[in-house]
N, C-alpha and C positions, 0 to 999 in steps of 0.2 A: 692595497685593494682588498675588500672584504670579500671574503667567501660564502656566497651564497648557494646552500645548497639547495640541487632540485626537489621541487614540490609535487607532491601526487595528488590530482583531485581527490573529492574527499566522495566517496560512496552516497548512495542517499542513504544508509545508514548514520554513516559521519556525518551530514548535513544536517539530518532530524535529531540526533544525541547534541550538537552543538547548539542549533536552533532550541530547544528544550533546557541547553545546561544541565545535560545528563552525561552518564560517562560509561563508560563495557561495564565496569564493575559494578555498578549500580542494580544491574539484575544477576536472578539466580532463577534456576528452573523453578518450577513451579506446577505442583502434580504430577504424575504421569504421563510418557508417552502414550500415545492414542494411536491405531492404526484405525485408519477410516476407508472406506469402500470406492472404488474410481467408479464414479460414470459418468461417462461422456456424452456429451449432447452437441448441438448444430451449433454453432455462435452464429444464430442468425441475426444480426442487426441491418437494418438497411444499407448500402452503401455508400449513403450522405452520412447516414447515422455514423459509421465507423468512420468515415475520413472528419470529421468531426474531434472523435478521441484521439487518432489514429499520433498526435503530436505526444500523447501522454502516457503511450504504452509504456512500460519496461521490459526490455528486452533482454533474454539472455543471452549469453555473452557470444556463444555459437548460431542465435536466431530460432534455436528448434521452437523455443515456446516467447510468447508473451503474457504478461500480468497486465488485466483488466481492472484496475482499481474502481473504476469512474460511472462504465455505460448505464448500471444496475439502477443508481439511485441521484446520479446528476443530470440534470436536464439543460443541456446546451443547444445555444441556439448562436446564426452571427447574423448580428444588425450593422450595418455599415460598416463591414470587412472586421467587424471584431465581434470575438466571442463573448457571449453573455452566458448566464445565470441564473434565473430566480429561486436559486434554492436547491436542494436537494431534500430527499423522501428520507426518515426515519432508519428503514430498513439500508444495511450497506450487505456486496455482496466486492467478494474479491474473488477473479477467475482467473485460470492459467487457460490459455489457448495455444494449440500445437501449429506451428504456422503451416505445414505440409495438407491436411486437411480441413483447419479452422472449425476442427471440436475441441469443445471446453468443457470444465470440468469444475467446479466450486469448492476455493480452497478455505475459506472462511466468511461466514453468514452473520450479520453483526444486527439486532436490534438499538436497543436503550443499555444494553449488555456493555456492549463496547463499540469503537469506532475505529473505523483507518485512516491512517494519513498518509503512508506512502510502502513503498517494497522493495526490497533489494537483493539481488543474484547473491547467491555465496559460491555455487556453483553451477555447471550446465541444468541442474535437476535437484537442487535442493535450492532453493528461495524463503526469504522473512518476510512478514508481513508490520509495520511498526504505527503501532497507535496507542490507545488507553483502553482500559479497563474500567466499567463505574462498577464502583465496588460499596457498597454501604454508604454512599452520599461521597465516597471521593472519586478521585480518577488516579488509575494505577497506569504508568508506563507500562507498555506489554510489546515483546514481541513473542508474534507466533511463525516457529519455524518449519518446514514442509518439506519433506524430498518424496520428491516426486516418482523415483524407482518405486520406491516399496509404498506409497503416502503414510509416512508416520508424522503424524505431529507432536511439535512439542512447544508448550509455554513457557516466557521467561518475562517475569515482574519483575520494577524496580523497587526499590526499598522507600525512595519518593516517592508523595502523594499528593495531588492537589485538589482542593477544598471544592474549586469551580472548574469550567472547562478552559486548559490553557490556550494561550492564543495558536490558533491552526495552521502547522508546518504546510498543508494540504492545499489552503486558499494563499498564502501570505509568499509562499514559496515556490510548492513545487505545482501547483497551476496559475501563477500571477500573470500568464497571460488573458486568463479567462476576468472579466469583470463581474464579481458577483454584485447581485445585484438585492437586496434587502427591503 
């Protein structure tokens, strides 16, 4: 009888480096840490509007905060018990929300610069944000990491680069319940 040893899911970190065919070592910092200024604001979304996202949050692992990847720049809608699409805005914006109040606070603001695809807990208060970079006509893998005590951020590129935009861990993955619609 074969031994199979127990498997641990894989993080949405792990998921988007696999989904991509990237690897840890594939990045290395990249500039400077940056301390940036907190301020906190209402998370006011309607409360159709949030029970809406509410499937796509990322949650840390204690509950104190969530990661809003979505509400900023997708526009979700559901036509006949399913979630639609037409698109998202240009502008991306990625928030952490403190669940005891529901103020938020902007961890990273993405134009044509760069883009998100998904976020992952490292710990109660420090979180990654994992997407691309358009960097001189290509796309750099990035992640940008956060902790949340002191907000210091930090970048980390990969050494891969691609020509066009790869196919999107975001729609294909980690929101394939939503049907986008084109």
């Amino acid at each position: 009888m074969a031994f199979n040893p127990p498997t641990k899911e894989l993080t949405e970190y792990g998921k988007w480096l696999e989904f991509h065919k990237l690897n840890h070592s594939d990045f290395s910092k990249f500039g400077n840490d940056v301390e940036r200024k907190t301020e906190w604001y209402s998370f006011d979304l309607t409360k159709e509007y949030q029970n809406l996202f509410k499937p796509f949050r990322i949650y840390s692992s204690d509950s104190t905060y969530f990661i809003d990847l979505d509400s900023y720049s997708l526009v979700l809608e559901r036509e006949n018990e399913k979630l639609i699409s037409h698109g998202s805005g240009v502008d991306m914006k990625v928030q952490v929300i403190r669940t005891n109040d529901f103020q938020a606070t902007t961890l990273l603001f993405c134009g044509t610069e760069c883009y998100t695809e998904t976020a992952n807990w490292l710990s109660e208060s420090k979180v990654e944000i994992l997407g691309f970079s358009h960097v001189k006509d290509k796309f750099v893998p990035t992640k940008w990491t956060i902790d949340l005590n002191n907000m210091l951020f930090s970048q980390f590129r990969a050494d891969k680069t691609y020509s066009k935009i790869p196919k999107s861990y975001m729609e294909l993955e980690r929101l394939k319940e939503i049907e986008f619609k084109k």
